[in-house]
N, C-alpha and C positions, 0 to 999 in steps of 0.2 A: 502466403500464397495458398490460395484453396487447390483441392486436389484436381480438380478442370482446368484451372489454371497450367497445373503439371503436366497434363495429359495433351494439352493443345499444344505447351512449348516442344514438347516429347515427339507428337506428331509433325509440327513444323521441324524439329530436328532430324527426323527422318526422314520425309520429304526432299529435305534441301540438301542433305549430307553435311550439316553442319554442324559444331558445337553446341551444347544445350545455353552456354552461356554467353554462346554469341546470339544466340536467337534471345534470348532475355534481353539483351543488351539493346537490340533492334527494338523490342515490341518494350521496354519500359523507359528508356531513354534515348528516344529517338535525333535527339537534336546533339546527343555527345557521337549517336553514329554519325550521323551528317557531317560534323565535323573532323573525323577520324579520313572518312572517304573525300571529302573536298579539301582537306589539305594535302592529300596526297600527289603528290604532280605528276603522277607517272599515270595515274587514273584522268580524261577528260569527260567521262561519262556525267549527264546530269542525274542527280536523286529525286525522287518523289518520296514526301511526307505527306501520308493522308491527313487534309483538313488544313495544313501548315502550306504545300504549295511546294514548285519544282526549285531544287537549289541546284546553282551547278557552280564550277570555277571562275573567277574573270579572267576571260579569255586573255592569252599573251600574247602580244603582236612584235612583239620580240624574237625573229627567226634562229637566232642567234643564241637566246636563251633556252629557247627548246631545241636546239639542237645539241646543246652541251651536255645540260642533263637528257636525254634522251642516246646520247652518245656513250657518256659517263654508264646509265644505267647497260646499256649494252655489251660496253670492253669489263662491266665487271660479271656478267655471265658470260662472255667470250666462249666456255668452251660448247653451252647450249644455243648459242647462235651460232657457232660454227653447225653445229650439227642439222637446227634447223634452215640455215641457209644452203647447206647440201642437200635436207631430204626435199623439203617444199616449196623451194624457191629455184632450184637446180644449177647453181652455183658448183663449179669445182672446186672443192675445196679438201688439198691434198693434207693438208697442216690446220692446226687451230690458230696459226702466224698469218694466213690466207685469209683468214675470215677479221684478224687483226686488220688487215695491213688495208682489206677493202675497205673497212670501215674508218680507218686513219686516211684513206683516199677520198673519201666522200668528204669529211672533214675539210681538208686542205682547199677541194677545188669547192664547197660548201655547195654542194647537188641535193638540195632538200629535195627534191620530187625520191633520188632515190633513196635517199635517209627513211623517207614518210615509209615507203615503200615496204624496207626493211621491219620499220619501227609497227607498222599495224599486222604482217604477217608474223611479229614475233608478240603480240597481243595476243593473237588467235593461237597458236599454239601451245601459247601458257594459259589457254584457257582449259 
């Protein structure tokens, strides 16, 4: 790598607040990123590779399946949904058992409007 070469990934590293090696990883191997971020199912964001065209996930039409993993992914941070279900969402929630037991209640009676609900304001806040 030439020394502009270092200088650009340095400043992109700065910029972004990211690793120097994640940014190499982006700008020399862009299709092992692509595939790092669209296999990830908890992401449904599409990617743009300049020149290559927009990739994104095949959609699931399976309500049932994103609602398990998306369930799953939530009772295993339970204790930062509880907290973000009390500050930003305004939920009572006395116990981190409360923010359990809501989300094993949405399960049961399977309320995806308020799974979805839950699931994009706790996107936003792990942002």
């Amino acid at each position: 790598m030439t020394l502009v070469q270092d200088d650009i990934l340095r400043e992109l590293s700065k910029k972004f607040n990211k690793d120097v090696r994640h940014i190499k990883t982006v700008a020399y191997y862009p299709i092992r990123f692509a595939k790092e971020i669209i296999e990830n199912t908890l992401d449904d964001r599409p990617i743009r590779i300049r020149h290559f065209g927009v990739f994104t996930q095949k959609y699931i039409s399976d309500k049932d399946l994103i609602m398990s993993v998306r369930v799953k992914h939530l009772l295993n941070n339970i204790e930062n949904v509880a907290i973000m279900m009390a500050t930003t969402m305004d939920f009572i929630i006395p116990k981190i058992s409360s923010a359990k037991r809501i989300i094993e209640d949405i399960v049961k009676t399977k309320d995806y409007e308020k799974l979805n609900l839950i699931w994009e304001e706790w996107k936003l806040y792990n942002k």
